[in-house]
N, C-alpha and C positions, 0 to 999 in steps of 0.2 A: 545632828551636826555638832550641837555643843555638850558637852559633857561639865558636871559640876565636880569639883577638883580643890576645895577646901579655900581656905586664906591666900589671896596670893596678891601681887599690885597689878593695881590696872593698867591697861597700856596707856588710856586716855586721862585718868585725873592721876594714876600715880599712887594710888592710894589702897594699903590692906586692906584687902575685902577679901567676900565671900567673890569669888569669880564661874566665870564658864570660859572656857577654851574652845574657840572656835578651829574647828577643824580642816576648812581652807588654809587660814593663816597660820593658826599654830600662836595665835596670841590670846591673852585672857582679858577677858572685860567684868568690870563688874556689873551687878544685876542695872545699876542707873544707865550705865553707859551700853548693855551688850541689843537693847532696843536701837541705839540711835546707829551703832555699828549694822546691824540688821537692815535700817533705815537707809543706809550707806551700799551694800551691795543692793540693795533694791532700785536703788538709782542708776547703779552700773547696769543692774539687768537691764531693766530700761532704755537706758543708752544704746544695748548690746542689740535689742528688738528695734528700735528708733534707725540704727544702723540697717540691721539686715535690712529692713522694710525701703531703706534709700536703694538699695543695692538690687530689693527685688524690682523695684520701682525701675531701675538703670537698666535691669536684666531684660526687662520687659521694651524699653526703648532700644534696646539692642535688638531683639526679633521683631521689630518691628520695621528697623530701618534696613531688615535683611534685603527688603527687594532694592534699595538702592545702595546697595555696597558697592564700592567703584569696582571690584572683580565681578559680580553679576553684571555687572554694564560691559566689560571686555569681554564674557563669555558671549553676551547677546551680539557685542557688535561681531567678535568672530563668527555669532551664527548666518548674522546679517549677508558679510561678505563671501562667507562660505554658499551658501545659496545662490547668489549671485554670482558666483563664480561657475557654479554647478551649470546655475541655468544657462548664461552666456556658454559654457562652453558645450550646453546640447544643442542650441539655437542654431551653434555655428557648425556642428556636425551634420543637423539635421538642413540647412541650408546645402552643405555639398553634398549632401544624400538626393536632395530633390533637384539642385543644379546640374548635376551627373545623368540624374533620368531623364532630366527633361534634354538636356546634350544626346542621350540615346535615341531617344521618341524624336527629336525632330531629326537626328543625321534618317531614322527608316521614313519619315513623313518626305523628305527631301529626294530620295529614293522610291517611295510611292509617288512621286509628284511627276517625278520623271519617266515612271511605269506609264501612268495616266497619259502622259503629253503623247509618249508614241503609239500606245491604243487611241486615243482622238485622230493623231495625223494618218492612220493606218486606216481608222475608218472612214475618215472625209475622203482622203485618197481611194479606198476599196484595193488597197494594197495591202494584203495579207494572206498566208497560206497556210497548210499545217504548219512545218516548219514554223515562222512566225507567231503563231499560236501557239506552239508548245513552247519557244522561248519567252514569250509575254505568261505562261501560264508557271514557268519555273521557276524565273522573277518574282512571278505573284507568292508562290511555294517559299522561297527566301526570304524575303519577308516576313508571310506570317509565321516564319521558322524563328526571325530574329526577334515579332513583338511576343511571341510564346516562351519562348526561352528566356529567364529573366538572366541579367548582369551579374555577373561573381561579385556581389558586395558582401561583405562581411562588417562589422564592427569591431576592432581591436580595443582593448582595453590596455593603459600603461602602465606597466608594473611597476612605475612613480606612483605615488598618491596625488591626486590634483590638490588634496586639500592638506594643512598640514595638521595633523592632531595636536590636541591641545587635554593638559590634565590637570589635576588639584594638588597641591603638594602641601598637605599639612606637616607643621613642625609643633611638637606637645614639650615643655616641661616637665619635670618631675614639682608636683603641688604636694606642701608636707600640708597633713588634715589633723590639727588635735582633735585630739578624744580626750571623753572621759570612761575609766572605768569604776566596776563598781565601787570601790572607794576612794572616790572623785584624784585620781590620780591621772596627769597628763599622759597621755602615749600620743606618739607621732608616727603616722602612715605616710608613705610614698603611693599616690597614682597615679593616673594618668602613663602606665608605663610605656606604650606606644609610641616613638618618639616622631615619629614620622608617620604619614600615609598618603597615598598615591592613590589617585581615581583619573581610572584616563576614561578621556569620552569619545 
């Protein structure tokens, strides 16, 4: 890093000397002073590690407080309602699905009941013939025609969505990164080129 480079004045006492040229700076110290300059970036470094180490320390309370990010709470309550919307709205499918058959089942029970009443009055009487019997027997045929053959129900589904989708929309910066290369010269990177991204759920 430092090169020795003959008489020259020192940056810090000002004074010919024998120097070194520090190759960061580009300025000369003499041999008193190029220790305490030394001394001087070693405290930046320092500083530099004292830094990161807050930041990892930050980075760290950041994935941390992920599960309570107020967007993870809006995604959960959207799931919450979403469920609950789901389920209320089979609840209530599934209500007129069974309100419908049991409307089917009692109008044939209603019809069986009144099959029955005139087979009893037919038998207490002893009023009955073929004739009679084959109409009580046809009856009975219609019937178990109507509890054998089930109702044309179908399920529809609506080509609305009940629910409404919901997605992520990241938005990224251009981050410049110095570098060093190998002869501790800055260069600056662009990443993060992505500027945008979308996650639907």
């Amino acid at each position: 890093m430092a090169t020795a480079i003959g008489k020259t004045h020192c940056i810090i006492c000002s004074k010919e000397k024998a120097t070194l040229k520090c190759g960061g700076c580009s300025q000369d110290f003499c041999y008193n002073h190029w220790d305490f300059h030394r001394q001087e970036l070693n405290k930046k470094f320092d500083e530099i590690e004292v830094n990161r180490d807050f930041f990892k320390q930050s980075l760290n309370q950041h994935t941390e407080q992920l599960n309570n990010n107020i967007l993870i709470e809006k995604i959960n309550q959207w799931e919450e309602n979403s469920i609950k919307l789901i389920q209320q709205t089979a609840e209530e499918t599934k209500n007129i699905l069974k309100r419908t058959t049991k409307e089917y089942i009692d109008q044939i029970e209603i019809k069986l009941n009144e099959l029955t009443n005139q087979l009893r009055e037919s038998r207490q009487e002893n009023d009955f013939n073929e004739t009679s019997l084959r109409q009580f027997q046809e009856e009975l045929n219609k019937l178990t025609e109507e509890l054998t053959v089930p109702l044309n129900i179908s399920i529809r589904e609506d080509s609305i969505p009940l629910i409404n989708k919901i997605s992520v929309e990241i938005s990224r910066k251009y981050i410049n990164i110095i570098l060093f290369n190998e002869n501790y010269k800055f260069i600056r990177k662009k990443c993060l080129k992505n500027p945008r991204i979308d996650v639907e759920i």
